[in-house]
C-alpha positions as CSV (number, residue, x, y, z in Angstrom):
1,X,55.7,18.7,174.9
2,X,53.0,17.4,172.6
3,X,51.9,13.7,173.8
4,X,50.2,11.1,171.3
5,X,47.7,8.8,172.9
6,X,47.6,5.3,172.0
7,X,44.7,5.2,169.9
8,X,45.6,8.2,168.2
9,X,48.4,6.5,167.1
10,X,47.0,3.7,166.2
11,X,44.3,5.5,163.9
12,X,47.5,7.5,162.5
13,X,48.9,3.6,161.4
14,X,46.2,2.4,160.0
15,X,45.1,5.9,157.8
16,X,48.1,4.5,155.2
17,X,46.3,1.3,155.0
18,X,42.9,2.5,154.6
19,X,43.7,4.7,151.7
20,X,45.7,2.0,149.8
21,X,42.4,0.2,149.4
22,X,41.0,3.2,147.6
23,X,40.6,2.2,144.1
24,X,41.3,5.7,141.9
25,X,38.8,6.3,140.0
26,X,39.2,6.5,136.1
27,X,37.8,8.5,133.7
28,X,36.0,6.6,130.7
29,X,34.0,7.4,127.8
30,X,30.6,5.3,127.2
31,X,28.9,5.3,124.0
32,X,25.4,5.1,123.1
33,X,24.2,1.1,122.1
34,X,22.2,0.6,118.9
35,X,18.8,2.7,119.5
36,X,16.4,-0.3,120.6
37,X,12.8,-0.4,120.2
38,X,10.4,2.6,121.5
39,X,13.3,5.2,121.8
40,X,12.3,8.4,122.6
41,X,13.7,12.4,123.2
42,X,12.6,14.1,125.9
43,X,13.1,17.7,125.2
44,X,14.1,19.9,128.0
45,X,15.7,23.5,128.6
46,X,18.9,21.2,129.3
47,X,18.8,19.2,126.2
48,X,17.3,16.4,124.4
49,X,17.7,13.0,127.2
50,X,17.7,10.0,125.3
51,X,15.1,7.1,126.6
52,X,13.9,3.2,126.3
53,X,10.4,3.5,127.5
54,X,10.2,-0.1,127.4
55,X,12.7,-0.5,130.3
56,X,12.6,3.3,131.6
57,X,16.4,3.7,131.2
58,X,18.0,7.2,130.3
59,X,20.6,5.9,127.4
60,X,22.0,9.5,126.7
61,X,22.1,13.3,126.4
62,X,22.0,15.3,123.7
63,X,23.6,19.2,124.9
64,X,21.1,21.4,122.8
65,X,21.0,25.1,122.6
66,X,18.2,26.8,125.2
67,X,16.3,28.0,121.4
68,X,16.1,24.5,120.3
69,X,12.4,23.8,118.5
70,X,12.9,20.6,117.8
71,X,15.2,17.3,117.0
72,X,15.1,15.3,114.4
73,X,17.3,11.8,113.3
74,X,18.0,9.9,109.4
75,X,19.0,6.5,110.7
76,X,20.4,5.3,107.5
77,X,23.3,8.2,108.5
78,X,22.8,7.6,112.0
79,X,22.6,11.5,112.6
80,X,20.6,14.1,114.7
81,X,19.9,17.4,113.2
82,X,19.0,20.1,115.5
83,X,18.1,23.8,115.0
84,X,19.5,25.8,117.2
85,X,20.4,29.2,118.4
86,X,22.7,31.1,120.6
87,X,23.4,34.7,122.0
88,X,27.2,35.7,122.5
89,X,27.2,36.2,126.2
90,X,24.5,33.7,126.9
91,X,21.4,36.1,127.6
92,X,22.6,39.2,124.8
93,X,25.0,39.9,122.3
94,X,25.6,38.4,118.9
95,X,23.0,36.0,117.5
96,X,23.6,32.8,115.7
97,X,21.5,30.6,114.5
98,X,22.7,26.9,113.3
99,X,22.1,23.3,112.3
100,X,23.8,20.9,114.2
101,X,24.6,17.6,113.1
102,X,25.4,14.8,116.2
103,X,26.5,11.5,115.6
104,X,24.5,8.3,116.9
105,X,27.6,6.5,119.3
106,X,28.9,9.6,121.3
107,X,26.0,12.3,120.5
108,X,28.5,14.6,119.7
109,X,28.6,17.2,117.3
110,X,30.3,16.7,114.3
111,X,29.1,19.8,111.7
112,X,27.5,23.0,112.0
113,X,25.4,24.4,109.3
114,X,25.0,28.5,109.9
115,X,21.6,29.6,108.7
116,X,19.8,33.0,109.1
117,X,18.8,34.2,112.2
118,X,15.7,34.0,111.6
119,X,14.5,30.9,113.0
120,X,11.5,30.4,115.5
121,X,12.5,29.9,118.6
122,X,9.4,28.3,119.7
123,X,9.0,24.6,121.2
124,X,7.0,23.0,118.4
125,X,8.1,20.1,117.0
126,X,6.8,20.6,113.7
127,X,8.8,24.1,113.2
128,X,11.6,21.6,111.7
129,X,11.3,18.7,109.3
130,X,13.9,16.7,107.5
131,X,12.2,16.1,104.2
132,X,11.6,12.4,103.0
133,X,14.7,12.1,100.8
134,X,16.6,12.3,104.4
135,X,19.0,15.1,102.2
136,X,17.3,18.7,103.0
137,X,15.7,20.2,106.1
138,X,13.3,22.5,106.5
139,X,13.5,25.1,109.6
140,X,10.5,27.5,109.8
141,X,11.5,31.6,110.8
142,X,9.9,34.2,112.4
143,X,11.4,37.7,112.1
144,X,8.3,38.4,112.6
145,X,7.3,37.6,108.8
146,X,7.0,33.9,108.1
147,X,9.8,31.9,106.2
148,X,11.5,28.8,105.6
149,X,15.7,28.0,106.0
150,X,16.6,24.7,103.9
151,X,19.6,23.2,104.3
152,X,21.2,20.4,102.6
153,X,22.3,18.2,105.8
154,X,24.4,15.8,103.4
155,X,26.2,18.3,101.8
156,X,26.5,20.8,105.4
157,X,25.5,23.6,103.3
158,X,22.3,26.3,103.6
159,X,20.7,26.3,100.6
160,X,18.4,29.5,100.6
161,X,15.2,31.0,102.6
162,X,11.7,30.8,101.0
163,X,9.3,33.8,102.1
164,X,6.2,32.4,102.8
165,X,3.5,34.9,104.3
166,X,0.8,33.9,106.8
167,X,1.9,30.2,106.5
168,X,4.1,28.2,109.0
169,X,4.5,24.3,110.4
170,X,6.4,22.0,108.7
171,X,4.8,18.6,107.4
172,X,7.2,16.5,104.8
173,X,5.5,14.7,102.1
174,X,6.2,13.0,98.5
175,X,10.1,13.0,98.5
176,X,11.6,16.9,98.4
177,X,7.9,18.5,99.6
178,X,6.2,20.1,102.1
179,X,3.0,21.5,103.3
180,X,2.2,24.3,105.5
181,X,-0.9,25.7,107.2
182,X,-2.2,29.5,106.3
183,X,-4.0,31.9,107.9
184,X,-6.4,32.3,105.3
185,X,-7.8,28.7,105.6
186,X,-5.9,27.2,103.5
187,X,-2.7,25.0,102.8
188,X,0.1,25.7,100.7
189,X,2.9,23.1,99.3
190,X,6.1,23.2,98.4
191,X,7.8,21.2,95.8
192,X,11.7,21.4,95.7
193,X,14.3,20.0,93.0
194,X,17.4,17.8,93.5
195,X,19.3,20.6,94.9
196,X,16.6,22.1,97.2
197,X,15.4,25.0,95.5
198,X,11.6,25.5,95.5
199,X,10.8,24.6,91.9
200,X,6.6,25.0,92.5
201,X,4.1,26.2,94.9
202,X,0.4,25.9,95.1
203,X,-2.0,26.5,97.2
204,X,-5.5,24.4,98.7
205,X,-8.9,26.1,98.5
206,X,-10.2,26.9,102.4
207,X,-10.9,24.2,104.3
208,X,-11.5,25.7,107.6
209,X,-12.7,29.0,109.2
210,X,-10.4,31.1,110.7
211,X,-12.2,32.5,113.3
212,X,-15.0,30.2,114.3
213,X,-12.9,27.3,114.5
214,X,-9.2,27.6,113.3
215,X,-6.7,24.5,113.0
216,X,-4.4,24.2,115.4
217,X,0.0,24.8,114.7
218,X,0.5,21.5,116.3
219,X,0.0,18.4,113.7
220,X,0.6,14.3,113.4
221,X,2.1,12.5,111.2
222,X,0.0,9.4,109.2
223,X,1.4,6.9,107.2
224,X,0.8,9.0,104.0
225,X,0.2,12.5,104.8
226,X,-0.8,14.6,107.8
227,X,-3.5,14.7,110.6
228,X,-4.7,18.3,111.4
229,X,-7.2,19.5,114.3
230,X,-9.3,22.5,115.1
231,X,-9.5,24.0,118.5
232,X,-13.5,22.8,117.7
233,X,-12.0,19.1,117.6
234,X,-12.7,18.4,114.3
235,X,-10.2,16.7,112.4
236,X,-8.8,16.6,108.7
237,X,-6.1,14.3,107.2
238,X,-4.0,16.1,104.1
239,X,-1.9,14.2,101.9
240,X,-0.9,15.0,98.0
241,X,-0.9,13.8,94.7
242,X,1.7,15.1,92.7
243,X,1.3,19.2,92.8
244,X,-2.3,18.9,94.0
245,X,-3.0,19.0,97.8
246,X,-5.8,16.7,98.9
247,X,-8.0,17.0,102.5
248,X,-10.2,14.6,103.3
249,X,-13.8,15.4,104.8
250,X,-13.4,16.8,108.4
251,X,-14.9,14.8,111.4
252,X,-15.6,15.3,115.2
253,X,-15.4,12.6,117.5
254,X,-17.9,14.2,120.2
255,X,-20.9,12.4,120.8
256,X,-23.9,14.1,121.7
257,X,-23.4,15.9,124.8
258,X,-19.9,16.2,124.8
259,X,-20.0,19.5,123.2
260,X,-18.2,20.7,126.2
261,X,-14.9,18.8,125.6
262,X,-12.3,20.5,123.3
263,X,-8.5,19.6,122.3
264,X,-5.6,21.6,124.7
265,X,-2.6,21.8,126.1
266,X,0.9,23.8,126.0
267,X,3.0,21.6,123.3
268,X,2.1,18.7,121.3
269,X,-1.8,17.8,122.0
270,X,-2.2,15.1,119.0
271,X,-0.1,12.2,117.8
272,X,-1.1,9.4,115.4
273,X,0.5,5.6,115.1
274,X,1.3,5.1,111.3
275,X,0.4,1.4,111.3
276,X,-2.8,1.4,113.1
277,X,-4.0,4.7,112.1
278,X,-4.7,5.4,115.8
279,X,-5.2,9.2,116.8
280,X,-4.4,10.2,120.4
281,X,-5.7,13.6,121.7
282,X,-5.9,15.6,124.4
283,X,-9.0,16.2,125.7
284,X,-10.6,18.6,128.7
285,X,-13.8,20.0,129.4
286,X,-13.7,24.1,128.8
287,X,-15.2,26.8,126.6
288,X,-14.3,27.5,123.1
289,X,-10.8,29.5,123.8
290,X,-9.3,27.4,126.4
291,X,-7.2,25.8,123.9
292,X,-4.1,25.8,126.0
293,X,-5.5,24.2,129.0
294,X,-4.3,20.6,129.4
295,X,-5.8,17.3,128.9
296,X,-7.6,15.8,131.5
297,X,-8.3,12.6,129.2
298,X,-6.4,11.2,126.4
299,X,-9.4,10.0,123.8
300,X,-8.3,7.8,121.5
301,X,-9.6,7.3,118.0
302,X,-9.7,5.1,115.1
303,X,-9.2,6.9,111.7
304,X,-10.4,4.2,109.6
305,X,-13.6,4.3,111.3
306,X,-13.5,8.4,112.3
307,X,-14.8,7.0,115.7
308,X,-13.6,6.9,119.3
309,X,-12.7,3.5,120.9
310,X,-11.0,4.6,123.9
311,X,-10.7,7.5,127.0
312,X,-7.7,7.1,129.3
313,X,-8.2,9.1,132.1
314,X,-5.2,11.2,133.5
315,X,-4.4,11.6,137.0
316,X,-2.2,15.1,135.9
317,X,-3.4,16.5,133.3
318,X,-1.4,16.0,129.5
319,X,0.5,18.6,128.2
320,X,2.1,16.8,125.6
321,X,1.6,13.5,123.6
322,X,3.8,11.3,121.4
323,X,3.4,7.7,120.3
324,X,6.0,5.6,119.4
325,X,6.1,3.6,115.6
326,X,7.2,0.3,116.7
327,X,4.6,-2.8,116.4
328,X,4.1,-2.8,120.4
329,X,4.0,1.2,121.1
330,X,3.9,3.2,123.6
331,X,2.3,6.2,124.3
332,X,4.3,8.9,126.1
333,X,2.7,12.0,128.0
334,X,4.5,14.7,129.6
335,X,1.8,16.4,132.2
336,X,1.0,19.6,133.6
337,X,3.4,19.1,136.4
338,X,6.3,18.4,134.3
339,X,6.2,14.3,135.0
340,X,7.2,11.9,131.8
341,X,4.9,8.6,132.0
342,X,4.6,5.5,129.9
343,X,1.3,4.4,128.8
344,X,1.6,1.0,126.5
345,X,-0.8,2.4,123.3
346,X,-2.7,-0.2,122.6
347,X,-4.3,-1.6,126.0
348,X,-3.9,2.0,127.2
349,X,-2.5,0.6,130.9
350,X,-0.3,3.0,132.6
351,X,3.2,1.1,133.0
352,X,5.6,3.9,133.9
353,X,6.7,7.4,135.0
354,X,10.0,8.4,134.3
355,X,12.2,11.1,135.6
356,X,13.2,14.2,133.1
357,X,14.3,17.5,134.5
358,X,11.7,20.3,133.6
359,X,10.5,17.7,130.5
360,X,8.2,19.7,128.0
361,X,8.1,17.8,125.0
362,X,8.9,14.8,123.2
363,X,11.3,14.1,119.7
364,X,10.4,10.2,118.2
365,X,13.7,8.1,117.5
Protein backbone atom coordinates (compact mmCIF):
# COMPACT_ATOMS: atom_id res chain seq x y z
CA UNK A 1 0.00 0.00 0.00
CA UNK A 2 1.55 3.30 -1.12
CA UNK A 3 1.19 6.03 1.83
CA UNK A 4 1.22 9.93 1.08
CA UNK A 5 2.74 12.06 3.84
CA UNK A 6 1.21 15.19 4.80
CA UNK A 7 3.57 17.52 3.22
CA UNK A 8 3.79 15.65 0.20
CA UNK A 9 0.38 16.24 -0.12
CA UNK A 10 0.36 19.39 0.55
CA UNK A 11 3.19 20.28 -2.05
CA UNK A 12 1.03 18.05 -4.56
CA UNK A 13 -2.08 21.00 -3.75
CA UNK A 14 -0.27 23.72 -4.14
CA UNK A 15 1.81 22.56 -7.60
CA UNK A 16 -1.84 23.63 -9.52
CA UNK A 17 -1.54 26.96 -7.91
CA UNK A 18 2.01 27.62 -8.55
CA UNK A 19 1.83 27.02 -12.20
CA UNK A 20 -1.44 29.12 -12.76
CA UNK A 21 0.72 32.12 -11.85
CA UNK A 22 3.04 31.31 -14.76
CA UNK A 23 2.51 33.93 -17.27
CA UNK A 24 3.02 31.90 -20.99
CA UNK A 25 5.28 33.39 -22.65
CA UNK A 26 4.47 34.94 -26.20
CA UNK A 27 6.23 35.18 -29.12
CA UNK A 28 6.65 38.90 -30.62
CA UNK A 29 8.39 40.45 -33.33
CA UNK A 30 10.55 43.87 -32.45
CA UNK A 31 11.62 46.07 -35.14
CA UNK A 32 14.54 48.17 -35.43
CA UNK A 33 13.77 52.23 -34.24
CA UNK A 34 14.99 55.02 -36.58
CA UNK A 35 18.95 54.58 -36.76
CA UNK A 36 20.05 57.41 -34.13
CA UNK A 37 23.16 59.22 -34.12
CA UNK A 38 26.78 57.29 -34.22
CA UNK A 39 25.25 53.94 -35.44
CA UNK A 40 27.59 51.51 -36.25
CA UNK A 41 28.09 47.54 -37.81
CA UNK A 42 30.17 45.39 -36.16
CA UNK A 43 31.19 42.84 -38.59
CA UNK A 44 31.51 39.38 -37.31
CA UNK A 45 31.72 35.64 -38.64
CA UNK A 46 28.00 35.67 -37.29
CA UNK A 47 26.81 38.69 -39.01
CA UNK A 48 26.67 42.40 -39.04
CA UNK A 49 25.30 43.52 -34.99
CA UNK A 50 23.79 46.67 -35.19
CA UNK A 51 25.06 49.40 -32.34
CA UNK A 52 24.50 53.03 -30.65
CA UNK A 53 27.94 53.77 -29.41
CA UNK A 54 26.64 56.67 -27.75
CA UNK A 55 24.59 54.46 -25.27
CA UNK A 56 26.44 51.06 -25.93
CA UNK A 57 23.15 49.29 -26.82
CA UNK A 58 23.02 46.37 -29.53
CA UNK A 59 19.76 47.60 -31.67
CA UNK A 60 19.98 44.54 -34.13
CA UNK A 61 21.40 41.76 -36.20
CA UNK A 62 21.93 41.49 -39.62
CA UNK A 63 22.27 37.30 -40.59
CA UNK A 64 25.17 37.62 -43.22
CA UNK A 65 26.80 34.97 -45.20
CA UNK A 66 30.37 33.62 -43.44
CA UNK A 67 32.09 35.29 -47.21
CA UNK A 68 30.66 38.67 -46.40
CA UNK A 69 33.43 41.62 -47.26
CA UNK A 70 31.58 44.23 -46.35
CA UNK A 71 27.96 46.13 -45.69
CA UNK A 72 26.90 48.95 -46.96
CA UNK A 73 23.31 51.21 -46.49
CA UNK A 74 21.38 54.24 -48.96
CA UNK A 75 19.20 55.82 -46.29
CA UNK A 76 17.04 57.64 -48.65
CA UNK A 77 15.80 53.67 -49.49
CA UNK A 78 16.46 52.74 -46.06
CA UNK A 79 18.34 49.50 -47.38
CA UNK A 80 21.45 47.33 -46.64
CA UNK A 81 23.32 45.82 -49.50
CA UNK A 82 25.56 43.08 -48.70
CA UNK A 83 27.85 40.81 -50.93
CA UNK A 84 27.74 37.63 -50.04
CA UNK A 85 28.49 34.07 -50.78
CA UNK A 86 27.52 30.54 -50.02
CA UNK A 87 28.64 26.85 -50.62
CA UNK A 88 25.69 24.25 -50.99
CA UNK A 89 26.41 22.06 -48.10
CA UNK A 90 27.86 24.83 -45.99
CA UNK A 91 31.73 23.98 -46.25
CA UNK A 92 31.62 22.43 -50.32
CA UNK A 93 29.38 22.01 -53.00
CA UNK A 94 27.75 24.51 -55.33
CA UNK A 95 28.92 28.17 -55.10
CA UNK A 96 26.77 31.24 -55.19
CA UNK A 97 27.61 34.43 -54.94
CA UNK A 98 24.79 37.28 -54.33
CA UNK A 99 23.72 40.79 -53.42
CA UNK A 100 21.40 41.01 -50.68
CA UNK A 101 19.20 43.71 -50.15
CA UNK A 102 17.72 44.03 -46.23
CA UNK A 103 15.20 46.38 -45.16
CA UNK A 104 15.89 49.04 -42.32
CA UNK A 105 12.65 47.96 -39.72
CA UNK A 106 13.09 44.08 -39.54
CA UNK A 107 16.65 43.64 -41.29
CA UNK A 108 15.24 41.20 -43.36
CA UNK A 109 15.93 40.28 -46.72
CA UNK A 110 13.87 41.36 -49.25
CA UNK A 111 15.89 40.75 -52.86
CA UNK A 112 18.65 38.85 -53.97
CA UNK A 113 20.78 40.01 -56.82
CA UNK A 114 22.99 36.68 -58.25
CA UNK A 115 26.31 37.95 -59.49
CA UNK A 116 29.40 35.92 -60.65
CA UNK A 117 31.24 33.94 -58.42
CA UNK A 118 33.83 35.61 -58.53
CA UNK A 119 33.74 37.91 -55.71
CA UNK A 120 36.62 38.35 -53.02
CA UNK A 121 35.94 36.80 -50.16
CA UNK A 122 38.22 38.89 -48.12
CA UNK A 123 37.18 41.15 -45.04
CA UNK A 124 37.91 44.64 -46.47
CA UNK A 125 35.53 47.05 -46.35
CA UNK A 126 36.49 48.75 -49.34
CA UNK A 127 36.13 45.47 -51.63
CA UNK A 128 32.35 46.89 -51.99
CA UNK A 129 31.10 50.39 -52.70
CA UNK A 130 27.62 51.69 -53.56
CA UNK A 131 28.51 54.45 -55.98
CA UNK A 132 27.34 58.12 -55.17
CA UNK A 133 24.08 58.04 -57.17
CA UNK A 134 22.97 55.38 -54.35
CA UNK A 135 21.66 53.26 -57.83
CA UNK A 136 24.86 50.81 -58.71
CA UNK A 137 27.30 48.84 -56.61
CA UNK A 138 30.45 47.92 -57.19
CA UNK A 139 31.80 44.40 -55.78
CA UNK A 140 35.50 43.71 -56.51
CA UNK A 141 36.49 39.75 -57.68
CA UNK A 142 39.21 37.65 -57.35
CA UNK A 143 39.34 34.43 -59.54
CA UNK A 144 42.42 34.98 -59.14
CA UNK A 145 42.53 37.83 -61.93
CA UNK A 146 41.08 41.15 -60.68
CA UNK A 147 37.52 42.37 -61.68
CA UNK A 148 34.62 44.29 -60.81
CA UNK A 149 30.60 42.95 -60.50
CA UNK A 150 28.11 46.09 -60.85
CA UNK A 151 24.78 45.77 -60.00
CA UNK A 152 21.99 48.06 -60.29
CA UNK A 153 20.54 47.67 -56.54
CA UNK A 154 17.34 49.81 -57.65
CA UNK A 155 16.50 47.85 -60.47
CA UNK A 156 17.73 44.07 -58.53
CA UNK A 157 19.51 43.39 -61.62
CA UNK A 158 23.63 42.57 -62.43
CA UNK A 159 24.64 44.71 -64.85
CA UNK A 160 28.07 43.24 -66.16
CA UNK A 161 31.84 42.45 -64.85
CA UNK A 162 34.64 44.89 -65.80
CA UNK A 163 38.23 43.11 -66.13
CA UNK A 164 40.54 45.17 -64.55
CA UNK A 165 44.20 43.74 -64.12
CA UNK A 166 46.47 44.46 -61.22
CA UNK A 167 43.95 46.94 -59.77
CA UNK A 168 41.46 46.29 -56.88
CA UNK A 169 39.64 48.48 -53.82
CA UNK A 170 36.82 50.23 -54.35
CA UNK A 171 36.57 54.16 -53.67
CA UNK A 172 33.20 55.97 -55.15
CA UNK A 173 33.61 59.40 -56.41
CA UNK A 174 31.73 62.13 -58.82
CA UNK A 175 28.30 60.42 -59.17
CA UNK A 176 28.56 56.85 -61.30
CA UNK A 177 32.72 56.61 -60.71
CA UNK A 178 35.23 54.90 -59.11
CA UNK A 179 38.92 54.69 -58.42
CA UNK A 180 41.05 51.81 -57.89
CA UNK A 181 44.67 51.24 -56.79
CA UNK A 182 47.27 49.35 -59.24
CA UNK A 183 50.12 47.44 -58.85
CA UNK A 184 52.08 49.46 -61.09
CA UNK A 185 51.88 52.68 -58.87
CA UNK A 186 49.29 54.01 -60.16
CA UNK A 187 45.39 54.67 -60.02
CA UNK A 188 42.89 53.93 -62.44
CA UNK A 189 39.15 55.39 -62.73
CA UNK A 190 36.19 54.33 -63.83
CA UNK A 191 33.46 56.40 -65.32
CA UNK A 192 30.05 54.63 -65.84
CA UNK A 193 26.75 55.85 -67.79
CA UNK A 194 23.10 56.01 -66.56
CA UNK A 195 22.77 52.42 -66.91
CA UNK A 196 26.12 51.34 -65.39
CA UNK A 197 28.17 50.31 -68.12
CA UNK A 198 31.81 51.57 -68.00
CA UNK A 199 31.59 54.38 -70.60
CA UNK A 200 35.63 55.60 -69.91
CA UNK A 201 38.78 54.59 -68.18
CA UNK A 202 41.99 56.31 -67.52
CA UNK A 203 44.66 55.89 -65.65
CA UNK A 204 47.07 58.27 -63.05
CA UNK A 205 50.81 58.57 -63.70
CA UNK A 206 52.84 56.59 -60.58
CA UNK A 207 52.62 58.07 -57.60
CA UNK A 208 54.23 55.59 -55.34
CA UNK A 209 56.91 52.86 -55.40
CA UNK A 210 55.91 49.50 -55.43
CA UNK A 211 58.48 47.97 -53.67
CA UNK A 212 60.12 50.48 -51.40
CA UNK A 213 57.12 51.69 -50.06
CA UNK A 214 53.77 50.48 -51.58
CA UNK A 215 50.14 51.91 -50.57
CA UNK A 216 48.24 50.01 -48.52
CA UNK A 217 44.53 48.00 -49.85
CA UNK A 218 42.89 49.50 -46.92
CA UNK A 219 41.65 53.35 -47.64
CA UNK A 220 39.35 56.41 -45.93
CA UNK A 221 36.99 58.21 -47.13
CA UNK A 222 37.25 62.43 -47.13
CA UNK A 223 34.69 64.70 -47.85
CA UNK A 224 35.75 64.83 -51.55
CA UNK A 225 37.83 62.06 -52.46
CA UNK A 226 40.02 59.46 -50.83
CA UNK A 227 42.87 59.19 -48.19
CA UNK A 228 45.50 56.56 -49.09
CA UNK A 229 48.64 55.29 -46.93
CA UNK A 230 51.90 53.50 -47.51
CA UNK A 231 53.20 50.89 -45.25
CA UNK A 232 56.17 53.92 -44.96
CA UNK A 233 53.26 56.16 -43.41
CA UNK A 234 53.20 58.53 -45.84
CA UNK A 235 49.96 59.71 -46.90
CA UNK A 236 48.11 60.89 -50.23
CA UNK A 237 44.51 62.26 -50.73
CA UNK A 238 42.99 61.45 -54.40
CA UNK A 239 40.05 63.08 -55.64
CA UNK A 240 38.92 63.86 -59.51
CA UNK A 241 37.97 66.35 -61.84
CA UNK A 242 35.96 65.14 -64.40
CA UNK A 243 38.05 62.13 -66.32
CA UNK A 244 41.27 63.35 -64.75
CA UNK A 245 42.51 61.83 -61.47
CA UNK A 246 44.16 64.25 -59.07
CA UNK A 247 46.80 63.23 -55.85
CA UNK A 248 47.79 65.64 -53.78
CA UNK A 249 51.59 65.80 -52.54
CA UNK A 250 52.31 62.85 -50.16
CA UNK A 251 53.24 63.65 -46.43
CA UNK A 252 54.58 61.71 -43.30
CA UNK A 253 53.55 62.57 -40.01
CA UNK A 254 56.87 61.24 -38.22
CA UNK A 255 58.86 63.56 -36.50
CA UNK A 256 62.37 63.09 -36.24
CA UNK A 257 63.18 60.00 -34.48
CA UNK A 258 60.08 58.25 -34.99
CA UNK A 259 61.36 56.59 -37.92
CA UNK A 260 60.67 53.47 -36.07
CA UNK A 261 56.81 53.79 -35.98
CA UNK A 262 54.89 52.48 -39.11
CA UNK A 263 50.97 52.03 -39.92
CA UNK A 264 49.50 48.11 -39.12
CA UNK A 265 47.06 45.97 -38.21
CA UNK A 266 44.80 42.97 -39.67
CA UNK A 267 41.58 45.02 -41.09
CA UNK A 268 40.92 48.67 -41.40
CA UNK A 269 44.13 50.66 -39.93
CA UNK A 270 43.00 54.30 -41.21
CA UNK A 271 39.66 56.23 -41.00
CA UNK A 272 39.09 59.91 -41.73
CA UNK A 273 36.08 62.34 -40.28
CA UNK A 274 34.58 64.14 -43.38
CA UNK A 275 33.90 67.39 -41.49
CA UNK A 276 36.97 67.92 -39.60
CA UNK A 277 39.26 66.38 -41.97
CA UNK A 278 40.74 64.43 -39.03
CA UNK A 279 42.92 61.18 -39.94
CA UNK A 280 43.03 58.38 -37.38
CA UNK A 281 45.85 55.74 -37.80
CA UNK A 282 47.23 52.96 -36.44
CA UNK A 283 50.44 53.24 -35.22
CA UNK A 284 53.27 50.65 -33.69
CA UNK A 285 56.81 50.54 -33.46
CA UNK A 286 58.36 47.70 -35.91
CA UNK A 287 60.57 47.35 -39.06
CA UNK A 288 59.62 48.05 -42.45
CA UNK A 289 57.40 44.64 -43.17
CA UNK A 290 55.52 44.37 -40.07
CA UNK A 291 52.64 45.90 -41.65
CA UNK A 292 50.11 43.54 -40.15
CA UNK A 293 51.13 43.99 -36.60
CA UNK A 294 48.60 46.04 -34.63
CA UNK A 295 48.43 49.48 -33.33
CA UNK A 296 49.75 50.13 -30.17
CA UNK A 297 48.81 53.96 -30.55
CA UNK A 298 46.10 55.59 -32.46
CA UNK A 299 47.97 59.05 -33.91
CA UNK A 300 45.67 61.37 -34.90
CA UNK A 301 46.20 63.93 -37.64
CA UNK A 302 44.97 67.03 -39.04
CA UNK A 303 44.84 67.11 -42.92
CA UNK A 304 44.51 70.64 -43.29
CA UNK A 305 47.64 71.23 -41.57
CA UNK A 306 49.37 67.54 -42.69
CA UNK A 307 50.44 67.49 -38.99
CA UNK A 308 49.81 65.35 -35.91
CA UNK A 309 47.76 66.78 -32.96
CA UNK A 310 47.14 63.87 -31.01
CA UNK A 311 48.53 60.00 -29.72
CA UNK A 312 45.95 57.96 -27.87
CA UNK A 313 47.62 55.25 -26.29
CA UNK A 314 45.95 51.67 -26.41
CA UNK A 315 45.90 49.39 -23.66
CA UNK A 316 45.26 46.30 -26.49
CA UNK A 317 46.51 46.97 -29.36
CA UNK A 318 44.05 48.23 -32.58
CA UNK A 319 43.27 46.16 -35.20
CA UNK A 320 40.72 48.04 -36.68
CA UNK A 321 39.45 51.74 -36.81
CA UNK A 322 36.34 53.52 -37.82
CA UNK A 323 35.03 57.03 -37.02
CA UNK A 324 31.67 57.92 -37.03
CA UNK A 325 30.28 61.17 -39.36
CA UNK A 326 28.04 62.73 -36.92
CA UNK A 327 29.02 66.34 -35.45
CA UNK A 328 30.01 64.63 -31.88
CA UNK A 329 31.84 61.37 -33.23
CA UNK A 330 33.15 58.68 -32.00
CA UNK A 331 35.93 56.67 -32.74
CA UNK A 332 35.43 52.92 -32.67
CA UNK A 333 38.46 50.31 -32.32
CA UNK A 334 38.18 46.71 -32.43
CA UNK A 335 41.68 45.28 -30.79
CA UNK A 336 43.98 42.56 -30.96
CA UNK A 337 41.97 40.58 -28.59
CA UNK A 338 38.78 40.81 -30.35
CA UNK A 339 37.24 43.66 -27.74
CA UNK A 340 34.93 46.62 -29.44
CA UNK A 341 35.58 50.04 -27.41
CA UNK A 342 34.31 53.53 -27.75
CA UNK A 343 36.65 56.34 -27.87
CA UNK A 344 34.64 59.96 -28.24
CA UNK A 345 36.92 61.43 -31.46
CA UNK A 346 37.52 64.56 -30.59
CA UNK A 347 38.76 64.69 -26.84
CA UNK A 348 40.09 61.14 -27.54
CA UNK A 349 38.81 59.90 -23.83
CA UNK A 350 38.02 56.32 -23.66
CA UNK A 351 34.17 56.04 -22.79
CA UNK A 352 33.29 52.42 -23.60
CA UNK A 353 33.90 48.79 -24.38
CA UNK A 354 31.27 46.87 -25.85
CA UNK A 355 30.62 43.31 -26.24
CA UNK A 356 30.69 41.66 -29.98
CA UNK A 357 31.28 38.01 -30.51
CA UNK A 358 34.64 37.37 -32.41
CA UNK A 359 34.24 41.40 -33.77
CA UNK A 360 36.72 42.03 -36.58
CA UNK A 361 35.66 45.01 -38.30
CA UNK A 362 33.46 47.76 -38.46
CA UNK A 363 30.58 48.94 -41.42
CA UNK A 364 29.49 53.06 -40.72
CA UNK A 365 25.53 53.59 -40.68
Amino acid sequence: MRFITPIALGLSLLAPIALAQITPEEITVETMSEPGENWFIGMTGNGGYIFDATTGEMQGLLSLSRYTPAVTHWAPREEFYAAESYLARGTYGERTDIVAVYDYENLRPVAEIVIPNHMARLNVRSHLGLLNNGRHLAVLNMNPGHSVTIVDVEDRVFVYEASTPGCAVIMPVAENDFMQVCGDGTLQLIQLDLSGFEENRVRSDVFFNVIEDAVFDRVAASADGWFLITHRGTIFHATTDDDDIVIEDGWNPRLEGEEAWQPGGRNEIITAHHATGLIYVAMHEGEIDTHHEPGTEIWVLDSNTQRRIGRIELETPANSLLVTQEDNPKLLIVDSAGGTHVYNATTFAKERSIQIPNSTAFEDF
